[in-house]
C-alpha positions in Angstrom: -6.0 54.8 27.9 -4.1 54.2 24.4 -2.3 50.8 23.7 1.2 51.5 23.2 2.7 49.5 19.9 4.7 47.4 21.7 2.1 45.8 23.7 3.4 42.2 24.6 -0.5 41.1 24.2 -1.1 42.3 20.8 1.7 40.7 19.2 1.1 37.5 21.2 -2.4 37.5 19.2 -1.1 38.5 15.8 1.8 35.8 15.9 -1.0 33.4 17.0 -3.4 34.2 14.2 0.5 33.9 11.4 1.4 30.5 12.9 -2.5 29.8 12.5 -2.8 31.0 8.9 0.9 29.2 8.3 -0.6 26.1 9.4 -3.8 26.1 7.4 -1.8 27.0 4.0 0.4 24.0 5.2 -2.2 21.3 5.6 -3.8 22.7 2.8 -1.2 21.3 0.3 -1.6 17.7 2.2 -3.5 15.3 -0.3 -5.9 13.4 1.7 -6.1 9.3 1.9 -8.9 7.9 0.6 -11.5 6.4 2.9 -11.2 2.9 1.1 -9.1 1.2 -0.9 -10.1 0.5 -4.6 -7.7 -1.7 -5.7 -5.7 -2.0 -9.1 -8.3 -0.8 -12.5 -9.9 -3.1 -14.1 -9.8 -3.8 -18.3 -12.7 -5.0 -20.2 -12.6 -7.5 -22.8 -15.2 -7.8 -25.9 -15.6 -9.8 -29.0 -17.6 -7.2 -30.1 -15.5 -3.7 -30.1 -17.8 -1.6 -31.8 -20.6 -2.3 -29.0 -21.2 0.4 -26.5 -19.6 2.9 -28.9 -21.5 6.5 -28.6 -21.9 8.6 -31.6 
């Protein structure tokens, strides 16, 4: 027996697997938090500025 296109079943799936795909593309664009907090960046100070300098 052949499924007729209108079958209420087969478009249940398909707009299952849009709103699926929809959601992923969604939550895909959603930065995530970081696991721990680093606080503010720290500066460094030196009397010497040309230590540490790569060439």
């Amino acid at each position: 027996m052949r499924r007729q296109a209108g079958d209420p079943a087969r478009w249940r799936r398909r707009a299952a697997r849009v709103a699926l795909l929809a959601l992923l593309c969604l939550l895909a664009g959603v930065p995530a938090k970081p696991l721990v907090d680093l606080g503010p960046q720290q500066a460094v100070r030196s009397l010497n500025p040309q230590m540490g300098v790569h060439t």
